[in-house]
Wavefront OBJ file of the C-alpha trace (Angstrom):
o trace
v -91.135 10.784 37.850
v -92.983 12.702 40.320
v -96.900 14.222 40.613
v -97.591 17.623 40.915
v -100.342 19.436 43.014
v -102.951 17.206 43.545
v -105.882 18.111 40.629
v -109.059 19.553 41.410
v -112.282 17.146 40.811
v -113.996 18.037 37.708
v -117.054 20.018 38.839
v -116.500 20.295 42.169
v -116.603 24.024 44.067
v -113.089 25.638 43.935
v -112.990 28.804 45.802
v -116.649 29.267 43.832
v -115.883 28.389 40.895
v -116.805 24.783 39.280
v -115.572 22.508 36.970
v -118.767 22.628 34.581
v -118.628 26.398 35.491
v -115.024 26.657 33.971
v -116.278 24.349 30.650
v -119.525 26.303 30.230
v -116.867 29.850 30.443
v -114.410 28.478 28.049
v -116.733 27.251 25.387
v -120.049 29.047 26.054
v -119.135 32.536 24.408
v -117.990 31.062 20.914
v -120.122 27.848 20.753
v -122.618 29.360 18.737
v -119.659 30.924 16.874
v -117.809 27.573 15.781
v -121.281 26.045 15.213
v -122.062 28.180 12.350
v -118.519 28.068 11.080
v -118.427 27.840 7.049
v -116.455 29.330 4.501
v -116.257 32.515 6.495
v -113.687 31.564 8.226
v -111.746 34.832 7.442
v -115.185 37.305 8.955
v -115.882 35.574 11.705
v -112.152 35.873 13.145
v -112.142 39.612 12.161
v -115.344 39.821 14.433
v -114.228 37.778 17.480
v -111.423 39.593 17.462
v -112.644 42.727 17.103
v -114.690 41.889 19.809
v -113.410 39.881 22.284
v -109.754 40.962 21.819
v -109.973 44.464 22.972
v -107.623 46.414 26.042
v -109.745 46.171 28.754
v -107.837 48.504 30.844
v -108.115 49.501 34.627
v -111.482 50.118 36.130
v -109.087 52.223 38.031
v -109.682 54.616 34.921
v -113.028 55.386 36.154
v -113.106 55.573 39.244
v -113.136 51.603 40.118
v -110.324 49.090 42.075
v -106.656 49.127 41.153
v -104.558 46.499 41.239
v -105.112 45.872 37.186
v -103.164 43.977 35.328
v -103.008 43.347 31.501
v -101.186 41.533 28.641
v -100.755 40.844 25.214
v -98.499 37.976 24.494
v -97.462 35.890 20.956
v -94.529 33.669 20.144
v -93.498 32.801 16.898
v -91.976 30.245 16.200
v -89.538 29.389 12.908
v -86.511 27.385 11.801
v -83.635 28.045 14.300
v -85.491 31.265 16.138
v -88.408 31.703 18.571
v -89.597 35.489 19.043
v -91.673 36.564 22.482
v -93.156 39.646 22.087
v -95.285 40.375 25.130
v -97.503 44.470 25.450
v -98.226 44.716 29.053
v -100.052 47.282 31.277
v -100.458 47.306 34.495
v -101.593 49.735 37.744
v -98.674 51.320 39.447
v -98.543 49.192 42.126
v -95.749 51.670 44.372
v -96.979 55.309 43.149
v -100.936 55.316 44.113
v -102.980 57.650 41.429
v -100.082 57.615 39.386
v -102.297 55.393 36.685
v -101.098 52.794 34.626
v -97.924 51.609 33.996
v -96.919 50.387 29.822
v -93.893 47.871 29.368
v -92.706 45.807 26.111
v -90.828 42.141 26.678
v -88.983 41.289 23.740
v -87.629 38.031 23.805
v -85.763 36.115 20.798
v -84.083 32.474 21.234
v -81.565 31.233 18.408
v -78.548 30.078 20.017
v -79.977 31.629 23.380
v -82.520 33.859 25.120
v -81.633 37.149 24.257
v -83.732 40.337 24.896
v -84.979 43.036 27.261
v -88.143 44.689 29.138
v -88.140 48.544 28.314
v -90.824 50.781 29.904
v -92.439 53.584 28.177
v -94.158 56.895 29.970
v -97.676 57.486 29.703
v -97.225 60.279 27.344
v -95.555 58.426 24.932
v -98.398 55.659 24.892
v -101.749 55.130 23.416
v -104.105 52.894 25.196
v -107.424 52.985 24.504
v -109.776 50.376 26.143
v -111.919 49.010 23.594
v -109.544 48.652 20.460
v -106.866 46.272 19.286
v -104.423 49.117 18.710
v -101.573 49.836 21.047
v -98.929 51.841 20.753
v -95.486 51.928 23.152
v -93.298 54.590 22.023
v -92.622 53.349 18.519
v -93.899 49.980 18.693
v -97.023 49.448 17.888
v -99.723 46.418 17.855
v -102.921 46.375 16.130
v -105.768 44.363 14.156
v -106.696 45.410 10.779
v -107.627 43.351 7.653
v -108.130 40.381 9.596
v -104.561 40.436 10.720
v -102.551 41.464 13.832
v -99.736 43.840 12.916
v -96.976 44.257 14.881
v -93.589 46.387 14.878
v -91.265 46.448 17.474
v -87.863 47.594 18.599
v -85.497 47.644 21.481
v -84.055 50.546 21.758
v -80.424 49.321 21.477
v -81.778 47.852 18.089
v -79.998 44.506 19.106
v -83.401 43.107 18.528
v -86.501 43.692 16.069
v -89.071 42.468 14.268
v -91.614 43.599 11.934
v -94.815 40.867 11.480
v -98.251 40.291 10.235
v -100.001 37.460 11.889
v -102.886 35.606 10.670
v -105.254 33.777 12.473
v -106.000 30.176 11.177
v -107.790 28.926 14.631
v -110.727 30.156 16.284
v -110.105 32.153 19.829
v -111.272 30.361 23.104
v -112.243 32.874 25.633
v -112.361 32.015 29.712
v -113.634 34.678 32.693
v -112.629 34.521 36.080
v -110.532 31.412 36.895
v -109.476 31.432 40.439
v -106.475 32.806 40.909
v -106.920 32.881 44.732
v -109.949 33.234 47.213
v -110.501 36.961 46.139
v -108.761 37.249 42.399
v -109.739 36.454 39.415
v -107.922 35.824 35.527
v -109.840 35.980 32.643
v -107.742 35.619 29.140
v -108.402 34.495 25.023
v -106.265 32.142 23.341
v -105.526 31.913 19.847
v -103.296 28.988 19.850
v -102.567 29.063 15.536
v -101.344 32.388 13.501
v -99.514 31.841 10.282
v -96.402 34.882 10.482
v -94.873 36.467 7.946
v -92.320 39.632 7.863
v -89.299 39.395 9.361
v -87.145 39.324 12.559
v -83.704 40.921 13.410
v -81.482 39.432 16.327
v -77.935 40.992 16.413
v -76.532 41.201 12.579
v -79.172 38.110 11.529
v -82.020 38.503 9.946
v -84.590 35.802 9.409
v -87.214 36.528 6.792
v -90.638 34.787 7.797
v -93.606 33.386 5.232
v -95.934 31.023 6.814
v -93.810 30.305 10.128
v -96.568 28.946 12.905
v -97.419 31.532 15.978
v -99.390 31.344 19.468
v -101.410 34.424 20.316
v -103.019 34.795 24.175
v -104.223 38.109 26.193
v -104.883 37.814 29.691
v -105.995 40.897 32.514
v -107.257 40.308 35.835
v -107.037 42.272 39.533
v -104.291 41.027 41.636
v -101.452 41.280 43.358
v -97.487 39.751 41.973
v -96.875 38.024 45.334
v -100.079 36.686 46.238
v -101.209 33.316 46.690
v -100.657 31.706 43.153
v -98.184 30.224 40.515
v -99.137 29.222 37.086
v -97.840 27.007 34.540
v -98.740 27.928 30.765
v -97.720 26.250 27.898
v -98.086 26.160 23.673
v -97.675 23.469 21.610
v -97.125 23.878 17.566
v -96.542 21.386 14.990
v -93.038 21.654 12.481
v -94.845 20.409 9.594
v -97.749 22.807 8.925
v -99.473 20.843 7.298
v -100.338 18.834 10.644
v -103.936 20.076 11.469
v -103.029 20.189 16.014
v -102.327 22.779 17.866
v -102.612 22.462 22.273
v -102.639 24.923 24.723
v -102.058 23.875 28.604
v -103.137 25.988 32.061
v -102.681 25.245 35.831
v -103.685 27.661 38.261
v -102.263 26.731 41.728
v -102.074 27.806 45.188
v -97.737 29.735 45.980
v -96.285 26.345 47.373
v -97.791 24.119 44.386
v -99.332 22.138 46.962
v -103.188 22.533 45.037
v -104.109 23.127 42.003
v -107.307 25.239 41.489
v -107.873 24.862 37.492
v -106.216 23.149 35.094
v -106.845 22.480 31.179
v -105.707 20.677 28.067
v -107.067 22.490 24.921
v -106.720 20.556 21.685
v -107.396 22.129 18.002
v -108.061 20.296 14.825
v -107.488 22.822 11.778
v -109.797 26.170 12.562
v -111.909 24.466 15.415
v -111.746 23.652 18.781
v -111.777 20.200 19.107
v -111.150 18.867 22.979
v -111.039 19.944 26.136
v -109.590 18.117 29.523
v -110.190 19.867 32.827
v -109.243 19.486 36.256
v -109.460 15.681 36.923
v -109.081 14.777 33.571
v -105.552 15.720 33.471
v -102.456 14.850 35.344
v -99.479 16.289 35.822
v -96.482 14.724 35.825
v -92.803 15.875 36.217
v -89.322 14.867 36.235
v -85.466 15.759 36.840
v -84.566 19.682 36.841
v -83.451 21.675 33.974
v -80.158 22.508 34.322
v -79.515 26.665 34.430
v -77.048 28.161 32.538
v -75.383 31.147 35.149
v -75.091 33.139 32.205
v -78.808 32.575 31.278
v -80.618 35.755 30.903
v -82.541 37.607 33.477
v -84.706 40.888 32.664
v -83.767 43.247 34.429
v -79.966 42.020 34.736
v -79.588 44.347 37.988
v -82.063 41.294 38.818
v -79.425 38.502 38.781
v -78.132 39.773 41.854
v -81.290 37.984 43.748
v -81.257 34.565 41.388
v -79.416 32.107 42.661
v -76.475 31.379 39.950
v -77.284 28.392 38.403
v -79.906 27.016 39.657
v -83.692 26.784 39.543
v -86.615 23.943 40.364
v -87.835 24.226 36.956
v -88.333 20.387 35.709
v -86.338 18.519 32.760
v -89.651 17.273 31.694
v -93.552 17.960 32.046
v -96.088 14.860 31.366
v -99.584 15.796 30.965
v -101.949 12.725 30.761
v -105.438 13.247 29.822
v -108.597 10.796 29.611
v -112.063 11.303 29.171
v -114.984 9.806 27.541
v -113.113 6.918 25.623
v -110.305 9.659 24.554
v -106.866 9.997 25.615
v -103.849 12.336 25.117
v -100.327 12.493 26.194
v -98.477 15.637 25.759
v -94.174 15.342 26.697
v -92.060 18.799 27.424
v -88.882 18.523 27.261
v -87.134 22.329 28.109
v -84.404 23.429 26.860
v -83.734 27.046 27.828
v -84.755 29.462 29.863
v -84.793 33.126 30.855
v -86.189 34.818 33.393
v -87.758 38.239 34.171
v -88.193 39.135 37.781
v -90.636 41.490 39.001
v -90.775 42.825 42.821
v -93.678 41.243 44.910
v -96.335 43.752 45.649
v -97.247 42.038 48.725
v -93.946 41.709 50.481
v -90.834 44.591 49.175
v -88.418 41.860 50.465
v -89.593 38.955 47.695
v -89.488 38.295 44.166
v -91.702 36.617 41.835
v -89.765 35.094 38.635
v -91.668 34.386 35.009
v -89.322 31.382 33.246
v -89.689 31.723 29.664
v -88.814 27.944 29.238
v -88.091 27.141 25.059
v -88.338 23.071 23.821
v -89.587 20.197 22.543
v -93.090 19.180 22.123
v -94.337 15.687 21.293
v -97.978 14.923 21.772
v -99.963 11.795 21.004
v -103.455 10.075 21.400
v -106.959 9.391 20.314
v -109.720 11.910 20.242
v -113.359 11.131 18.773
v -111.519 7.431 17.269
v -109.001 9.984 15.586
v -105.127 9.177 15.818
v -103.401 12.848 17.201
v -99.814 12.911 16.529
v -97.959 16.453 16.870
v -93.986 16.835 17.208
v -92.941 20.292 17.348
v -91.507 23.778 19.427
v -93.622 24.249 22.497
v -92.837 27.110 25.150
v -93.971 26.767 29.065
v -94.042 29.599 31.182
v -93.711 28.974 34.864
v -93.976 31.376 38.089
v -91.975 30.901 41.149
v -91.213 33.014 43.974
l 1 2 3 4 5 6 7 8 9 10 11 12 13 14 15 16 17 18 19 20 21 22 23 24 25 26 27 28 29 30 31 32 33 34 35 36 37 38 39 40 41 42 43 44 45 46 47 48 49 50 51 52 53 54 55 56 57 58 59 60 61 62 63 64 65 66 67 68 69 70 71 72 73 74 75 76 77 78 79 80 81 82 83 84 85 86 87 88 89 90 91 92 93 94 95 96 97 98 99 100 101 102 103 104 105 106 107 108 109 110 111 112 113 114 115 116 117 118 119 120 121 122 123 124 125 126 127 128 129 130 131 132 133 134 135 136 137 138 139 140 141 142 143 144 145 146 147 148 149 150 151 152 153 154 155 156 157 158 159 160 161 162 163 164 165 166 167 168 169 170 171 172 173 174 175 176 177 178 179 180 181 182 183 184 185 186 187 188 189 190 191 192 193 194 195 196 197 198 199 200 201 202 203 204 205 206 207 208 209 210 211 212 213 214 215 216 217 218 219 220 221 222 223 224 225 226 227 228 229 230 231 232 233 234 235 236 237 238 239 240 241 242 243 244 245 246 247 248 249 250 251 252 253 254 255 256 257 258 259 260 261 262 263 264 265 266 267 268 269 270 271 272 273 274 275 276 277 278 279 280 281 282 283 284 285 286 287 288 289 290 291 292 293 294 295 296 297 298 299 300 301 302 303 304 305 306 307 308 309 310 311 312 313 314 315 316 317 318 319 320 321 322 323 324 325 326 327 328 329 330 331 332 333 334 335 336 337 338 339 340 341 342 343 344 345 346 347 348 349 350 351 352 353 354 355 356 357 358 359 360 361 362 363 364 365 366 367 368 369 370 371 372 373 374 375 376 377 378 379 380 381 382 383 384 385
């Protein structure tokens, strides 16, 4: 088993941003929130949401810096499928003053990762900043009734779904990690929805009730190809009647050589109930995951520059965390992946690669003299380049 990039000391400066900076961000904005939690459970998402949640958009809009970049992402996860549906804008990077750019990934894994990125013109797009209502051609995302609604279609129809998520956990909400010297990420995470509708892959349908869903939204200013990878993972229990949920981030430098920010988020029921930052946390991996060459890759013209076969994502991730008199250890063990390559903005020649990695999760420990124990679907993202 090996180590990854060294960690970053908790509170120390990283490129200006410390470690009690990064705990004040992430809890800070809802502490008062989860404080005052009661019975209104059900309000109090509908107003985080409402306000927290919103498209952001590009200050590019007005005037301001391009370079935007902006996501909503959930996975859902039920017996023998697990959907990716990701809304994503972003400033044309090639075509200056041409505005923003709208694209849908939509992902499903049952035997395998099946799925496709489609791009949609401006004029067949709604996008205003401030709501959480978008709409791509005909699929469409919003929040209404204390509920995200989502409908969405490739255009082949070889994949669909139609879905009303619930949230059951309070949103954590962190501005500005480091990304590099200059750039900055700020996203929410909602790490527990309950699902229901239903989901169409080929000539299967699945029909959904309470299946278990991850919800995160993300925007920032930078550049695909600049100095920075990051590893992102979800973890979800199969029984839900298991009150954890965990959600993992590591910010590092391209070659992996540093980390800059890293977390382990833990959830008990509705509430936040642990965080482990920077030094906290190690990371641990082992082996490589074997790549099937007929794996998919979005766009497929893209396979061309992947290397058939092969790929230095790991067999297995091993984050150990202690703090305080707690500890947690959360295992990853992948089992497929696709990939969706997008062109570097920094250099025309490179590519930077987002694995959608499916698996195993199995997480246990001790928080606050409480036994955690979660076994369940987890998915990691990882960038390389």
């Amino acid at each position: 088993m090996t180590a990854s990039a060294p960690s970053p000391a908790r509170g120390e400066q990283r490129d200006g941003v410390s470690g009690a900076q990064v705990q004040g961000e992430v809890n800070g904005e809802l502490k008062d929130e989860v404080d005052a939690l009661g019975v209104g459970l059900r309000a109090r998402v509908l107003e985080l949401v409402t306000r927290l949640d919103h498209l952001r958009g590009s200050p590019a809009r007005l005037g301001g810096p391009g370079e935007h970049k902006e996501w909503q992402h959930f996975l859902v996860h039920a017996p023998g499928l697990q959907l990716l549906i990701n809304f994503n804008v972003v400033d044309d990077a090639w075509t200056p003053g041409a505005g923003e750019v709208a694209r849908m990934i939509l992902l499903a894994r049952v035997d395998r990762w099946r799925g496709a990125a489609e791009r949609f013109p401006a004029a067949a797009c709604d996008l205003a900043p401030g709501r959480v209502d978008l709409s791509l051609g005909r699929n469409q995302l919003r929040f209404a009734g204390g509920r995200y609604h989502l409908d969405v279609a490739l255009r082949d129809g070889s994949l669909a779904a139609r879905l009303e998520l619930e949230p059951v956990t309070l949103p954590l909400i962190s501005h500005n990690q480091p990304l590099t010297r200059t750039r900055r990420l700020s996203w929410l995470f909602m790490p527990r929805l309950r699902a229901r509708g239903w989901v169409r892959v080929g000539d299967r349908r699945f029909e959904l009730a309470r299946a278990l869903a991850y919800h995160d939204h993300n925007w920032g200013r930078f550049r695909w190809g600049d100095d920075f990878t990051w590893e992102w993972a979800s973890a979800l229990p199969d029984d839900p009647a298991c009150p954890w949920s965990l959600v993992f981030w590591r910010l590092t430098d391209r070659a992996r050589a540093r980390a800059r920010a890293q977390g382990l988020f833990l959830w008990r029921g509705a509430l936040h109930r642990r965080s482990f930052l920077d030094r906290e946390l190690a990371v641990e991996t082992a082996g490589l995951l074997p790549v099937d060459e007929r794996g998919l890759v979005i766009p497929p013209v893209m396979r061309l520059l992947t290397t058939p076969g092969a790929s230095d994502i790991p067999g297995r991730v091993t984050l150990t965390a202690q703090a305080d008199g707690d500890a947690l250890e959360l295992e990853f063990t992948p089992h497929e992946l696709a990939r969706v390559a997008i062109p570097s903005e920094t250099a025309p020649e490179e590519t930077t690669l987002l694995h959608e990695v499916g698996g195993r999760a199995r997480a246990r420990g001790r928080v606050g003299g409480e036994l955690v124990e979660l076994e369940g679907p987890g998915v990691f993202e990882f960038i390389r380049h």
